[in-house]
C-alpha positions as CSV (number, residue, x, y, z in Angstrom):
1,X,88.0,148.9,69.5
2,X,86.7,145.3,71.1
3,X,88.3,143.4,68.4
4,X,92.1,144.9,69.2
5,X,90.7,144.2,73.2
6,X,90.4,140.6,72.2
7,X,93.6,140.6,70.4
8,X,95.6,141.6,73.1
9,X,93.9,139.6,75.3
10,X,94.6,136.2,73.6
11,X,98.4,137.6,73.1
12,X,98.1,137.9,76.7
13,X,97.0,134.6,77.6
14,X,99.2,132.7,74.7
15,X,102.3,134.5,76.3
16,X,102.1,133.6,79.7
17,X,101.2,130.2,78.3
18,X,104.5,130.2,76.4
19,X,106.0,131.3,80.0
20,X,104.7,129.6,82.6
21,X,105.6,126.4,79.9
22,X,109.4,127.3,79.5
23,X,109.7,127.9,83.1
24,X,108.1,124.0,84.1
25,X,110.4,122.6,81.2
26,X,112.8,124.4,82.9
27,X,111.8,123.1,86.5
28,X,111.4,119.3,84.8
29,X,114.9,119.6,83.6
30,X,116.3,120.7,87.0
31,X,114.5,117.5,88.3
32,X,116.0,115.3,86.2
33,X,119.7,116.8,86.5
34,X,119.3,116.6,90.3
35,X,117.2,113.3,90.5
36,X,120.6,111.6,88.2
37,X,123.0,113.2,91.1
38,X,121.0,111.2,93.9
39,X,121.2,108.2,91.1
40,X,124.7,109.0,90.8
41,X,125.4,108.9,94.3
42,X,123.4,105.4,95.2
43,X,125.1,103.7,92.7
44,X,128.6,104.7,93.9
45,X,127.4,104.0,97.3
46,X,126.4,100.4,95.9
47,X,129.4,99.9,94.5
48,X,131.8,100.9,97.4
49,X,129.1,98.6,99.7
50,X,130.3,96.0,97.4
51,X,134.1,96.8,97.7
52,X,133.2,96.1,101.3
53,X,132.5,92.5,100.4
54,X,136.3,92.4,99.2
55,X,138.0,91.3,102.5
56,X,135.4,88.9,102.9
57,X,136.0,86.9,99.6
58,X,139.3,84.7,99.3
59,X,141.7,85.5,96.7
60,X,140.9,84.4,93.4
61,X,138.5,84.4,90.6
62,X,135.7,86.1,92.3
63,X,137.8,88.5,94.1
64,X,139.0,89.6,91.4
65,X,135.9,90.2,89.2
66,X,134.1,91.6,91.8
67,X,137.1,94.1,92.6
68,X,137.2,94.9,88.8
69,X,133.3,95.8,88.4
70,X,133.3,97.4,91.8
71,X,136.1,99.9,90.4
72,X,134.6,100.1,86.9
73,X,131.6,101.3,88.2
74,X,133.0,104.2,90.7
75,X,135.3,105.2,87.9
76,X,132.3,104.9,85.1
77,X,131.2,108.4,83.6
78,X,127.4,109.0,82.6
79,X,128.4,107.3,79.3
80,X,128.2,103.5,79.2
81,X,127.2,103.3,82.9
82,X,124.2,100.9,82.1
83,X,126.7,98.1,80.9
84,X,129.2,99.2,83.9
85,X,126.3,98.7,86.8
86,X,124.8,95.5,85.0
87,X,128.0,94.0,85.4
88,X,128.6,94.8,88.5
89,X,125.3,93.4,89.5
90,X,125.6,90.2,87.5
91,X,129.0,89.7,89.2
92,X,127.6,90.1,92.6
93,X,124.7,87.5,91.8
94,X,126.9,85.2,91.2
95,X,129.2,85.8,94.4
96,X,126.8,86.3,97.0
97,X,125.4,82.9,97.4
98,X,128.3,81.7,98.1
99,X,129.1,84.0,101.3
100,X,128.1,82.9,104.3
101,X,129.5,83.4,107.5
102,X,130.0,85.4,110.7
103,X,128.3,88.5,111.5
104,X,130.8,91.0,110.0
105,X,129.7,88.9,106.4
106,X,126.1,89.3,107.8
107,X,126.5,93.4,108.0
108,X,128.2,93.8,104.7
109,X,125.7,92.0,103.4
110,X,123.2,93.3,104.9
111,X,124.6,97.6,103.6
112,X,125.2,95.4,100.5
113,X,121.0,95.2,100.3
114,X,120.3,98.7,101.1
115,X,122.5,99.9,98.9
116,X,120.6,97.9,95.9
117,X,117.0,99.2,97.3
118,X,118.2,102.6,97.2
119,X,119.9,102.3,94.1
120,X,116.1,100.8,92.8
121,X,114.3,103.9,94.6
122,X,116.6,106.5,92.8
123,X,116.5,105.3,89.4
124,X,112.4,105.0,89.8
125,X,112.5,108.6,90.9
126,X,114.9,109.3,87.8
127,X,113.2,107.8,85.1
128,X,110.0,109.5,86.6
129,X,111.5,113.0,86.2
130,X,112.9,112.1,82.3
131,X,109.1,111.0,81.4
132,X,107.6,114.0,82.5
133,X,110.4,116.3,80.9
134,X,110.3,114.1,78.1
135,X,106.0,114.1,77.9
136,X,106.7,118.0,78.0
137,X,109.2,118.3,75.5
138,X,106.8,116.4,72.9
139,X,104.6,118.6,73.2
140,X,103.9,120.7,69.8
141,X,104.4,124.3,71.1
142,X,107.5,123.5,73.3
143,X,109.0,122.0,69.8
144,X,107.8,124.1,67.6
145,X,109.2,127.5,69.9
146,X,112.1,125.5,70.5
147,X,111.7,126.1,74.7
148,X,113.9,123.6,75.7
149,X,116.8,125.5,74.4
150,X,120.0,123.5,73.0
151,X,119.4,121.3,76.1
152,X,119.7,117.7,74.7
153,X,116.5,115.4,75.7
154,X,117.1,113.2,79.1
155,X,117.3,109.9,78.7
156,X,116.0,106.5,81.1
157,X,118.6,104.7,83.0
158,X,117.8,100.9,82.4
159,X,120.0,99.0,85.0
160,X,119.0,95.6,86.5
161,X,119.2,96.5,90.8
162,X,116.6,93.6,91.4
163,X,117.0,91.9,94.4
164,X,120.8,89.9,95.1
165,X,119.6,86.6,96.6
């Protein structure tokens, strides 16, 4: 009679093990889909900061990049949006140092900047929540009781939001 005690105690345990580990991989991937919304949203917001920066710009060359990547990158879907924002940010590298001016430049500039830390902030806090999914998901019993479903496995977003100038 102990042994079938100790049975159904360690069937016990190893089941709200199994649990309480499909709900946190569960949780982890709730984190990461809403941590890439408030990604999603700083980068549009960086990229409509930089639209800003359109009226400032003569016509021309520059305008004209910076109005391309400055679409691209509110148009861009989850897929290929690395390339998209890197572009956007190399072209605003390159245009920046050449704006100077009155205070209307200064402000635009100046939501420009914000816009780039909070972009910075947001992807930390996203590539946070895809390593711990991900440190999860290695895990042996998550892969080998398949817990996190059909979901496919997050992935880092790699974007260069350093500082402009």
């Amino acid at each position: 009679m102990s042994t079938a005690l100790w049975i159904a105690v360690g069937i016990v345990l190893v089941a709200s093990y199994v649990t309480w580990t499909a709900g946190r991989l569960d949780r982890l991937h709730a984190r990461v889909d809403a941590s890439w919304a408030a990604l999603d949203a700083q980068l549009v917001r960086r990229a409509a900061a930089a639209r800003a920066l359109l009226e400032h710009l003569p016509q021309g060359a520059p305008h004209d990049q910076l109005e391309a990547a400055a679409s691209a990158a509110v148009e861009a879907g989850e897929l290929g949006r690395e390339a998209v924002e890197n572009d956007l940010s190399r072209v605003l590298r390159t245009i920046l140092p050449a704006l100077a001016g009155d205070e209307a430049i200064a402000h635009a500039r100046s939501e420009l900047e914000l816009a780039v830390a909070r972009v910075g902030l947001a992807r930390s806090f996203h590539n946070g929540a895809v390593r711990d999914t991900l440190t999860v998901r290695r895990r042996l019993l998550p892969r080998a009781l398949r817990l996190a479903g059909h979901r496919p496995p997050p992935t880092f977003f790699d974007v260069d939001d350093t500082s402009l100038g």
